[in-house]
C-alpha positions, 0 to 999 in steps of 0.5 A, a space after each residue: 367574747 368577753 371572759 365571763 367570771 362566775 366565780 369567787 376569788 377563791 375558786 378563781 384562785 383553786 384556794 378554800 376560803 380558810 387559808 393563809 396568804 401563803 397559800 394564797 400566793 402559792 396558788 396564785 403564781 402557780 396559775 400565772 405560770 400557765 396562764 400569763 398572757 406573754 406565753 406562747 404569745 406568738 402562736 395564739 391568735 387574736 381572740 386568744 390573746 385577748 382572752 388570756 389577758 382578761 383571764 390573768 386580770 381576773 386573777 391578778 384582781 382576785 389575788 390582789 383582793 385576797 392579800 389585802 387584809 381589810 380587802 379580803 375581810 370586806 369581801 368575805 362578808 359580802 360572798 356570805 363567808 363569816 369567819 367563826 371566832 371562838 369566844 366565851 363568858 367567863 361570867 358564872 364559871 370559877 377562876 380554874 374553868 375560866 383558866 382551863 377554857 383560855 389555855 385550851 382554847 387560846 394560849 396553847 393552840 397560838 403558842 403551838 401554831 407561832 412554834 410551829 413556824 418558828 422551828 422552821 426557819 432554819 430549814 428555810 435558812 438551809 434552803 437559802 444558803 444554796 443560792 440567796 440569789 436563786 428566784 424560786 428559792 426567794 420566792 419560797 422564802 416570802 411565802 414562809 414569811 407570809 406565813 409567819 406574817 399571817 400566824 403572827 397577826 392571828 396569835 396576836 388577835 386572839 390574846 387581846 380579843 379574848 379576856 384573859 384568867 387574872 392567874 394567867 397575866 404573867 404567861 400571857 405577858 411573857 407571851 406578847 413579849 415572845 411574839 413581838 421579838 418574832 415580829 422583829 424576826 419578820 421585819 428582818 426577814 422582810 429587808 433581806 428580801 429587798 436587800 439580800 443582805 444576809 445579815 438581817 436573816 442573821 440577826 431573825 434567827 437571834 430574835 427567833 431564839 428570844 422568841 422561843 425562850 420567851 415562849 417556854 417561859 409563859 408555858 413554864 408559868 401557866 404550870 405553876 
């Protein structure tokens, strides 16, 4: 019989609908460990065999389905899940609130969540140097990469979705600037991971560092 899915990608992955590819991944390749068709391939019968390999079809296509941006967008809308967007009027509200609502609303929390990411990387260049060769220590190291992918792409959406405080220009800018060296860090750790040249991660964790600088030099501005 047939392996009927009743579920959402995200059920069918154990994953809530709000989380980063990451995750995504995690989940997804702690489940094909368990349910991939060519395990214990010997011992199962026919029928168990054609049903672990519609089972990992379903996942591979709920999985495919998740990392793909514009995919998983058009797929949330058609389950019914809207993704809440903070946006407001700056109509009708002085120049301070308008500031105030953009720092607590915008900057600060993108400026917190790309600095969290960022302070992580030499943990994972310490994990790294064990083995750059070792699978799961790779493995471990693309899901770090999503991450920043995903917190990167999030940060970036914000600041040009939402109109930003003229007194705020500078900081803002300063903090485009921070994001796009982070960006180039991202591409480099991108070619390590095709080429295991450790020179790229070299060269990420200096574009790391610029990026830091950069974002205490915004948050330096929105204080003045």
């Amino acid at each position: 019989m047939p392996y009927k899915r009743t579920k959402t990608h995200y059920q069918i992955l154990g994953v809530e609908p709000d989380v980063p590819a990451g995750e995504i991944k995690r989940a997804y390749r702690q489940l094909v460990k368990s349910h991939h068709p060519d395990l214990e391939h010997h011992k199962r019968s026919d029928s168990e065999k054609e049903k672990a390999t519609e089972q990992m079809r379903v996942l591979n296509e709920a999985y495919e389905t998740l990392m793909d941006r514009a995919r998983r967008a058009y797929y949330d809308r058609s389950i019914g899940i809207i993704q809440r967007r903070f946006t407001f009027d700056s109509s009708g509200i002085s120049e301070d609130q308008a500031r105030e609502i953009y720092l607590g609303k915008v900057f600060h929390p993108a400026r917190r969540d790309i600095g969290r990411v960022l302070s992580a990387y030499k943990k994972q260049l310490r994990d790294l140097s064990l083995d750059i060769y070792d699978d799961e220590l790779i493995a471990e190291f693309e899901i770090f990469v999503d991450h920043l992918e995903e917190v990167l792409h999030s940060a970036s959406e914000s600041f040009g979705r939402e109109p930003c405080p003229r007194s705020l220009d500078a900081a803002v800018r300063i903090m485009r600037y921070s994001i796009a060296q982070a960006a180039d860090a991202l591409e480099e750790m991108r070619f390590f991971c095709q080429n295991f040249d450790y020179a790229h991660l070299t060269m990420a964790e200096s574009l790391i560092r610029i990026s830091q600088d950069l974002s205490r030099q915004s948050l330096r501005l929105t204080r003045t």
